[in-house]
C-alpha positions in Angstrom: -95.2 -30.5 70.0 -91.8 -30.1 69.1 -89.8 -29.7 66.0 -85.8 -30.0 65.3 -85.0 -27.8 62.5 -81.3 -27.9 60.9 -80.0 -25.5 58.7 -77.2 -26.6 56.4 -75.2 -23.2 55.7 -72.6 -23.0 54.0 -69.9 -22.6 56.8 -71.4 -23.7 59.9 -75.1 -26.2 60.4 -77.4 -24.4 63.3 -79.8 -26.8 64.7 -82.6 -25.5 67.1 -85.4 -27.5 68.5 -88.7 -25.2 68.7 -91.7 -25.7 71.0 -95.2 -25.5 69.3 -98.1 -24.3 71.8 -101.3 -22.3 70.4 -99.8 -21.5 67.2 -96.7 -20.1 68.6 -93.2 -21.0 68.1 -91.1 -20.7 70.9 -86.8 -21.9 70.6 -86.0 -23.7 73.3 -82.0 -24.2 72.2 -80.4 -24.0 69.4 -76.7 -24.5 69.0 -73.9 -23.8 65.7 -71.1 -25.5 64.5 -68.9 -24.9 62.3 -67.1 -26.3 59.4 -64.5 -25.7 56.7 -65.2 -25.5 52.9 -62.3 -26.3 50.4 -61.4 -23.8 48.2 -58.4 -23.8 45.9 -57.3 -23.4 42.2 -56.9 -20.0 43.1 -60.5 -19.4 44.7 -62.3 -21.1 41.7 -63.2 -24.1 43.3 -65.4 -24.2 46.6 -66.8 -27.7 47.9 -66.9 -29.8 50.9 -67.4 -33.0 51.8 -71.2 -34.0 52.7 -69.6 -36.2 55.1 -69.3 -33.1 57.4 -73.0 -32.4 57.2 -73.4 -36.1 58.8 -71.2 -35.4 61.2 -72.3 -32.1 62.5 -76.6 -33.3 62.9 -75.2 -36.4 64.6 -72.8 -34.0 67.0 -75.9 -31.6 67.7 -78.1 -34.4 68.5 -75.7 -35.0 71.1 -75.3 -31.5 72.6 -79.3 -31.4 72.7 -79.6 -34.9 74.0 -82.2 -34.5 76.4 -84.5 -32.6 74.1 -83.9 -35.5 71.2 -86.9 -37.9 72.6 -89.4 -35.1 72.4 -88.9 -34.7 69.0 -92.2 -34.8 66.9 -90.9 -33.5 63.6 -87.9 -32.9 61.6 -87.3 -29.9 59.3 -84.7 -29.2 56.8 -83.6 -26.3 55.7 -80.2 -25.7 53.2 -77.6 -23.9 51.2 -78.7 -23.8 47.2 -77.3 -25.7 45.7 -74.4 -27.4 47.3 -74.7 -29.6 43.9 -74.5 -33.3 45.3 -73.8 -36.3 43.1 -75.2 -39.5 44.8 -75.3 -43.1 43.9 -77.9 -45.3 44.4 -77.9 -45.8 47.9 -77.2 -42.1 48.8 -73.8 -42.0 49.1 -71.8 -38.7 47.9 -69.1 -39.9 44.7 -67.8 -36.2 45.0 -68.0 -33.3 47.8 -70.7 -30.5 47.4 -70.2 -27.6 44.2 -71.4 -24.7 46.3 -72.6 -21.2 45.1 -69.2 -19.5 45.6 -67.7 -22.3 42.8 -66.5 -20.8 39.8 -65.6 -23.8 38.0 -67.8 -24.1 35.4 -68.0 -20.8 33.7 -67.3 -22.6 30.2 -70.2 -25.0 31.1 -73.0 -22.2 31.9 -71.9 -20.3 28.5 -72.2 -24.0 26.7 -76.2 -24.0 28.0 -77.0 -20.6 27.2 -75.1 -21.3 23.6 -77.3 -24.4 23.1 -80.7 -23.4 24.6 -80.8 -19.6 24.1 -80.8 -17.0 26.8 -84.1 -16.0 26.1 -85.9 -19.5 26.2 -83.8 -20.3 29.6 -85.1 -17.3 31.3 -88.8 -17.9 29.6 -88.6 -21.5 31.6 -85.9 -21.6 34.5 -86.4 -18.1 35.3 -82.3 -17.7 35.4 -79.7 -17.4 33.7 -76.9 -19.9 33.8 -73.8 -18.9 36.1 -70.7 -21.2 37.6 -71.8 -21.7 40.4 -75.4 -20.6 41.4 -76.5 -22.9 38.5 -76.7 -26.8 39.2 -77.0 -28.1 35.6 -73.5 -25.9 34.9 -71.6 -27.8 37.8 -73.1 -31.4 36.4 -72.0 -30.7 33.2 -68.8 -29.7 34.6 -68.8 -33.5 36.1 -69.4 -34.8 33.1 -66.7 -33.1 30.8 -63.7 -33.4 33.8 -64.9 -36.0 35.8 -66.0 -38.6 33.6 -65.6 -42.1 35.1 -67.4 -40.4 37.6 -70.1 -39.1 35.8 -71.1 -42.9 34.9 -71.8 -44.1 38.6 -74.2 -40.8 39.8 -78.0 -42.4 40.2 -78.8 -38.8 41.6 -78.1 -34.8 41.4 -79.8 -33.6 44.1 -79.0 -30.3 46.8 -78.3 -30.4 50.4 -81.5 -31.1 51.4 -81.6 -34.3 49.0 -78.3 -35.8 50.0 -80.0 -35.1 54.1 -83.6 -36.2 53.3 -81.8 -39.5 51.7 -79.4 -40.2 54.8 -82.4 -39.6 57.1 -85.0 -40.9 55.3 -84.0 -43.1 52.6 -86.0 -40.7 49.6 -84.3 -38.8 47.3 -85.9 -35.5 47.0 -86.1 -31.9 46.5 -88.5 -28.7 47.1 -89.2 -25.6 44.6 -87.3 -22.7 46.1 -84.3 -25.5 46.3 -84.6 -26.5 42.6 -85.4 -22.7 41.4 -81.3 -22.4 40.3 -80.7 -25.8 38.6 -81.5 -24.8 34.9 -83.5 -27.9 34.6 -86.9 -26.5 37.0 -89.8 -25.0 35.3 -89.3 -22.0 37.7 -91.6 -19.9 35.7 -94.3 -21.9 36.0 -93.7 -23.6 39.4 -95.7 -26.5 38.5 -93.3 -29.1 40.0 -92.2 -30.2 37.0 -88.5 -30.7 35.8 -88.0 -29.8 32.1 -87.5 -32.8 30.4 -86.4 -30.8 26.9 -83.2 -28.5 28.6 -82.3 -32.1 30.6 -82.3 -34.2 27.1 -80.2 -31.6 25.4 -77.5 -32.4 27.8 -78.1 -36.6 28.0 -79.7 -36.4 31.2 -82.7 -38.1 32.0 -85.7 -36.8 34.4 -84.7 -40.2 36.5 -81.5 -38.9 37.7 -83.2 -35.7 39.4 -85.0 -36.2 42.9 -89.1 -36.0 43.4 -90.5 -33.0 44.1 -92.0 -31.9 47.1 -94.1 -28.9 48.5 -91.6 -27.8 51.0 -94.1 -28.4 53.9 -93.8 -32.0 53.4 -92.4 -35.1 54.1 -90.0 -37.7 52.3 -90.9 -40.5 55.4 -89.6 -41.1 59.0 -86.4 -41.0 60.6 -84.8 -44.4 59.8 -84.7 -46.4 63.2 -80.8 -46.8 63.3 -80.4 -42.9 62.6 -83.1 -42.0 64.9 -81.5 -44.1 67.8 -78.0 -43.1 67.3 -79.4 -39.2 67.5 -81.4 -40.2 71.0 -84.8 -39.3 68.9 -87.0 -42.0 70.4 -90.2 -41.3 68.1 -89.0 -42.0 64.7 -90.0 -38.5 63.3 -91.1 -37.7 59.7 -88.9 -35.5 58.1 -90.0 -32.2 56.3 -88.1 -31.3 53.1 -87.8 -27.8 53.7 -86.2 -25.5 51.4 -83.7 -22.6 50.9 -82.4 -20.9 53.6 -82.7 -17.4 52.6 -86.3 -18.2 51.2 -87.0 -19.4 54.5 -85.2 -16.3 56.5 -87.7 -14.1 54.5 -90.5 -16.3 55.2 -89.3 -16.3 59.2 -90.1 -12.6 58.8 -93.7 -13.1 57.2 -92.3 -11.9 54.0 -95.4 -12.9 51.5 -97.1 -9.7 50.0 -95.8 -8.5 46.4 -93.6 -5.5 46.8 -92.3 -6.6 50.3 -88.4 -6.2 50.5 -86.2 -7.9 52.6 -82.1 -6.9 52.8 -79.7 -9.8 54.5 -76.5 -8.8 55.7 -74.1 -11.7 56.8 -70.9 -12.9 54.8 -73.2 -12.2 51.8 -75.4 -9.6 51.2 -79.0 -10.4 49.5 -81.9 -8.3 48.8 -85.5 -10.3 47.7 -88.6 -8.7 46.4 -91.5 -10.7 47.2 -93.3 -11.1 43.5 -97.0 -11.7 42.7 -96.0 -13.6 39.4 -92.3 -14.4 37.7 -90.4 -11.5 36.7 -87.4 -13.1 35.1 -83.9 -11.2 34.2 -80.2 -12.5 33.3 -79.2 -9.8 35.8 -81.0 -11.1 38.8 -82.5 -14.5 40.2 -85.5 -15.7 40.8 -86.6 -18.2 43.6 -89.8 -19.5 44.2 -91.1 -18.8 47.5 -92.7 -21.9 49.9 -96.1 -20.3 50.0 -98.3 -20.8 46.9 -98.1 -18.3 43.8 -95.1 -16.6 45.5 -91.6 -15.8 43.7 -88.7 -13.5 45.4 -86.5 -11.8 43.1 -83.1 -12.6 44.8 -79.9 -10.4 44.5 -76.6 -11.3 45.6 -73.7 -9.8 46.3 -71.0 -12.5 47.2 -68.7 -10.6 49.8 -70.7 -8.2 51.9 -69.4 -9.2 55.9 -66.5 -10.7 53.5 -65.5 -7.8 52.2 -65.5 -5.9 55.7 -63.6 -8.6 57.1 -61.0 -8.6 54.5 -60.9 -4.8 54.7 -60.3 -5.0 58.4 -57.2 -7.6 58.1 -55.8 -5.2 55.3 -56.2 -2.0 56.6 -57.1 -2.4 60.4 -55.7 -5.0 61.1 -54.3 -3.1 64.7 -58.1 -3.2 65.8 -60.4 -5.6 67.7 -63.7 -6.7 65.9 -65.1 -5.0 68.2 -63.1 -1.8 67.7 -63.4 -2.2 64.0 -67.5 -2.5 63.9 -69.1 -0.1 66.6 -66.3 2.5 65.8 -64.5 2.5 62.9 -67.0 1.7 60.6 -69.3 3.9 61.7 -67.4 6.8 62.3 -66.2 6.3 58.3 -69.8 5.9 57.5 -70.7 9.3 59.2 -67.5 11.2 58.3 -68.4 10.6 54.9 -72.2 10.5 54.3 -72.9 13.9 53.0 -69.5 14.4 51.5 -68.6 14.4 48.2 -65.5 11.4 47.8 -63.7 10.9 44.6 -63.1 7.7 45.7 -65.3 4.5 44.7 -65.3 0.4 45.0 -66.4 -2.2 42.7 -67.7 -4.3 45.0 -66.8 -7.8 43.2 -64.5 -9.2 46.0 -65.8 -12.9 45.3 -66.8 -12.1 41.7 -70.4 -12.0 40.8 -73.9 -14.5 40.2 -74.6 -12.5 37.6 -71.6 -12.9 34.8 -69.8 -15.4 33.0 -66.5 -13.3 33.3 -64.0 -13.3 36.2 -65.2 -10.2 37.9 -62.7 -8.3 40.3 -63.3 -5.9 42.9 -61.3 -2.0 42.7 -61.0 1.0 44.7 -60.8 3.7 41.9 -60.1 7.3 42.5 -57.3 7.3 44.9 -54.9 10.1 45.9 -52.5 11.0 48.0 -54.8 12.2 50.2 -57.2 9.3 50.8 -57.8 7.9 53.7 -58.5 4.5 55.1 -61.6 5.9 56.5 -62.9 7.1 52.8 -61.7 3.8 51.5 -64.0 2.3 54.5 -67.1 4.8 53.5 -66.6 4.1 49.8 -66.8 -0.1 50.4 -70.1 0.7 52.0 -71.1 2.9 49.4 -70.5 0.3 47.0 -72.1 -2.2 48.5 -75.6 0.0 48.8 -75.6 1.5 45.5 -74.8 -2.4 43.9 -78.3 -3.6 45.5 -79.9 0.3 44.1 -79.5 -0.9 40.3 -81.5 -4.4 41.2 -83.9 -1.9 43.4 -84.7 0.1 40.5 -85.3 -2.3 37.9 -87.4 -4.3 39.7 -89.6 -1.0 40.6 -90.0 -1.1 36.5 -92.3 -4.1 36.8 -94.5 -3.6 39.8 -94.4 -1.0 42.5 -92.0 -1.8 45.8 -93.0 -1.2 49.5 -92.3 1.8 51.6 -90.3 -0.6 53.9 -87.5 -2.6 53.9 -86.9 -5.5 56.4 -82.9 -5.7 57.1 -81.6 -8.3 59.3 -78.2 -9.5 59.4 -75.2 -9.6 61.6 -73.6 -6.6 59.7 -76.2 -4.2 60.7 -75.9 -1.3 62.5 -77.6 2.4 63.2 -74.9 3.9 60.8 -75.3 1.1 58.1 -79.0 1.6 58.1 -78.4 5.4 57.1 -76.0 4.7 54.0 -78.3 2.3 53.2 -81.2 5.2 53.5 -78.7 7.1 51.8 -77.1 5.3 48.7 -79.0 2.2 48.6 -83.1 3.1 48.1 -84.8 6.2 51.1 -87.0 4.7 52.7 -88.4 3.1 56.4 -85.8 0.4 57.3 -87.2 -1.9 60.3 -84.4 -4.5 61.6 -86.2 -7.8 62.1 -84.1 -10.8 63.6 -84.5 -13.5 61.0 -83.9 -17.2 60.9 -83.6 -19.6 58.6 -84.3 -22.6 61.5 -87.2 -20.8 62.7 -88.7 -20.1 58.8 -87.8 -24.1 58.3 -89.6 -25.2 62.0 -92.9 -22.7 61.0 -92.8 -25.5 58.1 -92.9 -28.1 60.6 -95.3 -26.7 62.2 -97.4 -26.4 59.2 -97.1 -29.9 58.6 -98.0 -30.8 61.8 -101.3 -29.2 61.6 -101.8 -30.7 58.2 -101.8 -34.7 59.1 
């Protein structure tokens, strides 16, 4: 058997098609390719046009072309929530809000105003934020956007406006619709709440169905599914988040498991036994049964170093910069006192209604690039202690964190040990296409 999974990130789509043989997964190719997001008004707004989604399966397809006929299943999974406003027929009226937009600040702080903190964080689990929160971009859509506004059939995420084109059904999954405002996250019962969506004029009929993530919204229509070579008309499994889906990858499912991601951002989950809700955190629902993650995020993590390297490196290769700069700071400064200390907000913050900025504080004549390097890090690990800590409060945490991530390193893992939570670290090589083709897989067995 064998399953295509796509992962629709936020910069780039990766497509793999696994091989499924005695209960093992094994990748036979997987390809990325990239595309560009739109951001402007001075960094608040970040979108892109779902139209580059198409584009980018249809191209993969192609570069995998004689794997495409083998096909058996299809498997989504997707950026949260790359807010998509369809009509009737699927068909985007305005690109994708992603979780970097900070457009809608005014329109979070209006649903918190008219609901109550308390009561959104009793039902949705989260608290409102430009951005991260769908209902807040909608509303957005509604107040600036108006003629708009009155030709959208469906709000939906990246894996609804996908699941539409490919299938023709309009639908979402749980850890998907955990950060809309409008899911009973709390109670993960599949149900949308009607009452928060009536405050606001909305109507449960312009939301997608909801699906178990391990199942299907139909087949591959037969135009698609010939255009992409896929001779067997596959069903097509909704899926779910991708970072839900790199922690289930890693068999993240016991409460107390922690898993830290390190890639442009940085995100820590707690795997919980029952909701834990807090306006200074989110909370997902995981793809397995009576599963949440508490899920912490700090916008710029392989941002920030990137941005630090063009400012103050900028006379170094990647290459130069990562296996000996960075380290070297890291180790130079480890077990030394430093005056010197960031506020890590590069890209602002999930977590506040305000403008956040980042700040290296502490300077003197005397500092150093490399302190300024070691402090960033420092930052960055004490920033994910605070969620560490209060998430301890509520039920005891593992002995073991799993880190994956493209910015790890031996050197990172000890400031991490060192200013971020001592404990075991154990790097695992996660995957959001692999975590959305174990759901294939699932759903083979299961028809």
């Amino acid at each position: 058997m064998k399953i295509l999974s796509i992962d629709i990130g936020t910069t780039a789509m990766k497509m793999g098609v696994f091989e499924e043989s005695d209960n093992n997964l094994e990748l036979l190719r997987q390809i990325t390719q990239e595309y560009a997001i739109n951001t402007y008004n001075n960094g608040l707004f970040s979108d892109i046009e779902q139209e580059k989604w198409q584009h980018a399966c249809v191209n993969g397809c192609e570069a995998m072309a004689d794997l495409m006929p083998e096909v058996d299943v299809i498997s989504l999974s997707g950026t949260t929530p790359g807010l998509s406003a369809m009509d009737d027929k699927g068909q985007a009226l305005y690109p994708a809000i992603l979780m970097l937009d900070q457009r809608s600040r005014p329109q979070a702080q209006h649903i918190i105003d008219t609901i109550g903190l308390q009561t959104l964080l009793d039902s949705t689990a989260n608290m409102p934020v430009a951005g991260g929160c769908s209902l807040a971009s909608i509303l957005w859509i509604k107040d600036n956007l108006p003629e708009i506004f009155k030709k959208i059939h469906i709000f939906g995420h990246s894996n609804t406006f996908m699941a539409k084109w490919l299938t023709g059904k309009f639908a979402m999954d749980p850890s998907s619709a955990s950060l809309t405002a409008l899911y009973n996250t709390t109670q993960n019962d599949m149900t949308w709440n009607e009452e928060i969506a009536g405050c606001f004029g909305l109507s449960l009929q312009q939301l997608p169905e909801l699906f178990p993530a391990y199942e299907s919204t139909g087949r591959l229509k037969s135009k698609l599914a010939s255009e992409m070579g896929l001779k067997k008309e596959p069903p097509v499994v909704i899926g779910g988040n991708d970072a839900v889906l790199a922690a289930y990858s890693v068999g993240i499912s016991e409460p107390g498991e922690i898993f830290n991601i390190n890639g442009t951002c940085e995100i820590t989950m707690v795997c919980l036994p029952k909701c834990y809700p807090s306006k200074n955190y989110n909370i997902r629902t995981h793809v397995i049964p009576d599963r949440w993650f508490s899920f912490y995020v700090m916008n710029a993590q392989g941002k920030a170093f990137e941005w630090f390297k063009s400012l103050f490196c900028s006379e170094m290769s990647e290459e130069a910069f990562f296996n000996d700069f960075m380290p070297a700071s890291i180790n130079k400064w480890l077990n030394q006192d430093s005056s010197v200390t960031y506020v890590p907000y590069l890209m602002g913050s999930r977590y506040s209604l305000e403008p956040l900025k980042a700040k290296f504080l502490g300077l003197t004549h005397e500092t150093s690039r490399e302190e300024l390097m070691a402090a960033m890090v420092r930052g960055l690990c004490e920033y994910q202690r605070e969620n560490l800590k209060e998430i301890s409060i509520e039920m005891p945490l593992k002995g073991e964190i799993l880190v994956s991530g493209g910015a790890v390193n031996p050197s990172l893992i000890q400031a991490k040990k060192r200013w971020m939570r001592h404990c075991d670290y154990t790097f695992e090589t996660e995957s959001s296409l692999k975590g959305a083709a174990m759901l294939g897989q699932r759903y083979l067995k299961n028809v």
